[in-house]
C-alpha positions in Angstrom: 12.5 29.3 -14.3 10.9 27.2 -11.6 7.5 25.4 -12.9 7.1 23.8 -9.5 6.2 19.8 -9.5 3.8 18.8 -12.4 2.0 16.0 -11.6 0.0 13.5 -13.9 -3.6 13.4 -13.9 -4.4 9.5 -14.7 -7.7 9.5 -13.4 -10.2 7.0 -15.1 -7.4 5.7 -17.5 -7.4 2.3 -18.8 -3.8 1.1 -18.7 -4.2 -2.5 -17.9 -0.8 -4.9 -18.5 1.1 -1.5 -18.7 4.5 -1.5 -18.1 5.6 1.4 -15.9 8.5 0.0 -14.2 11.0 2.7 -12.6 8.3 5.4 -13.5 7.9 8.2 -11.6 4.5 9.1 -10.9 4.9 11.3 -7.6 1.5 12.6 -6.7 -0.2 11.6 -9.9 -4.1 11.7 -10.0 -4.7 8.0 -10.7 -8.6 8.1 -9.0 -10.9 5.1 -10.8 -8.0 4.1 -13.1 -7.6 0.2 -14.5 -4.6 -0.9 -13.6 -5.0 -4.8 -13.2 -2.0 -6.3 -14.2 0.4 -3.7 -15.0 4.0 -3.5 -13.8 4.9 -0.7 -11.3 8.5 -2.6 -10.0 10.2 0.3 -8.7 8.3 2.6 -9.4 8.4 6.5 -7.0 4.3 6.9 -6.6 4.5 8.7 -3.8 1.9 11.3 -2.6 -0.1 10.0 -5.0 -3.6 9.0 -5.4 -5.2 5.7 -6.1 -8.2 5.7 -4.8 -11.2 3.4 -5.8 -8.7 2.2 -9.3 -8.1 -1.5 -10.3 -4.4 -2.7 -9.2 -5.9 -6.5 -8.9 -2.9 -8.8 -10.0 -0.7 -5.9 -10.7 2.9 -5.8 -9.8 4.1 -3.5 -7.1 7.1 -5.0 -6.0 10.1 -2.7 -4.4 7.9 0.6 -5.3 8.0 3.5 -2.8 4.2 4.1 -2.1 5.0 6.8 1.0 1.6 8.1 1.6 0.0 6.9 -1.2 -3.5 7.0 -0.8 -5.7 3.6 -1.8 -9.0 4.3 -0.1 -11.4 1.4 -1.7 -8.4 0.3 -4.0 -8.9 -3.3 -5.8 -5.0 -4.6 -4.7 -6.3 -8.1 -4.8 -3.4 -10.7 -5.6 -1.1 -7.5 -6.0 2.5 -8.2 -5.3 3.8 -5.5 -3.4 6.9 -7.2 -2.1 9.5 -5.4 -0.8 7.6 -2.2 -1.4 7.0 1.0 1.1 3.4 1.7 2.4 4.8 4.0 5.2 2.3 6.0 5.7 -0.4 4.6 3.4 -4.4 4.9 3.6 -5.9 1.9 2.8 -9.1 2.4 4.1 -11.8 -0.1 2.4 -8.5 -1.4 0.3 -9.3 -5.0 -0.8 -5.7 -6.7 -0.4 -7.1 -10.0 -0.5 -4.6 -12.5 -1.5 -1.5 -10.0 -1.9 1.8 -10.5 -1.0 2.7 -8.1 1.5 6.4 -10.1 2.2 9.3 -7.7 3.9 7.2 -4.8 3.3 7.5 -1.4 5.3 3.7 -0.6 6.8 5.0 2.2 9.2 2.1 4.3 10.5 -0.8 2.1 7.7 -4.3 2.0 9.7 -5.6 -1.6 7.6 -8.2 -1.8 10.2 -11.3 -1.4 7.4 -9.1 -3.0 4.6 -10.1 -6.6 3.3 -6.8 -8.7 3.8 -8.3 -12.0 3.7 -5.4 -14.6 2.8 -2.5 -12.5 3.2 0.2 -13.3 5.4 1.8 -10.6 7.4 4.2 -12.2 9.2 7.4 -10.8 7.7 6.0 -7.0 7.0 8.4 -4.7 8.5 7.2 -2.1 11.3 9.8 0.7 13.0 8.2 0.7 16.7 10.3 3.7 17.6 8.5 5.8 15.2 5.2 3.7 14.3 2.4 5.2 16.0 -0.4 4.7 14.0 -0.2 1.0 12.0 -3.2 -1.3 13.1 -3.5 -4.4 11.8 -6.8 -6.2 10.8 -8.3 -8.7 13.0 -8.2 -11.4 10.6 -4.8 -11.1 11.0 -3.9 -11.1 13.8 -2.0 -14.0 15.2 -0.2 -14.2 12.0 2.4 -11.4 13.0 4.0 -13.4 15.8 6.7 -10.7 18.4 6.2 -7.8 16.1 1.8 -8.2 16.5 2.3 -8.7 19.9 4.5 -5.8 20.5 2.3 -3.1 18.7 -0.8 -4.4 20.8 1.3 -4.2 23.7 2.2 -0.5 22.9 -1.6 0.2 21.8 -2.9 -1.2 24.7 -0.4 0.7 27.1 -1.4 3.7 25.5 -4.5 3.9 27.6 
């Protein structure tokens, strides 16, 4: 017997400090949730949902995020280093102060998100396939050839 994929419905939890590195949490319900502080290394959240929960200072690192959604998301000081956002909303996301080093961003609009004090010089962008990824205006400047290539492709799109 097939069940189909069961997904977990973390909305509202408080699991600050937790340690779910390597879990898989493929399009779990994590609306509202506290998760400041906890450990996600390498963890599969893809599909899922984040939106409006508390990942201040938490620990992303190398985790595949593929169309996670984090629409007014607390990442503040987050380290999501080496982790996926292809395809990510973070719309109203605060990222201020995260480390978004040699992370994927293909087709991520940040255009509303709060990235005050992160550096996006070495995030990692396909430009054969990435037509959606706008970058913030207060950071722009910071992503050197591979800034001014996607506002060269915007802007030649019109």
């Amino acid at each position: 017997d097939h069940l189909g994929r069961l997904t977990a419905n973390l909305s509202g939890a408080n699991l600050e400090g937790a340690d779910l590195s390597n879990a898989t949490l493929e399009g779990a319900n994590v609306h509202k949730a506290n998760l400041s502080g906890a450990d996600l290394r390498n963890a599969d959240l893809c599909h899922a949902t984040f939106s409006g929960a508390d990942l201040s200072g938490a620990d992303l690192s190398t985790a595949n995020m593929h169309d996670v959604i984090f629409r007014g998301a607390n990442l503040s000081d987050a380290n999501l280093s080496g982790a996926n956002l292809s395809g990510a909303d973070l719309d109203g996301a605060n990222l201020s102060g995260a480390d978004l080093s040699n992370t994927w961003i293909t087709n991520v609009d940040f255009s509303s998100a709060n990235v005050t004090g992160v550096d996006l010089s070495s995030v990692m962008v396909d430009p054969d396939t990435d037509y959606k990824t706008r970058l913030p205006t207060q950071a722009r400047g910071r992503q050197g050839e591979r800034e001014d290539k996607l506002i060269r492709d915007e802007e030649s799109n019109y």
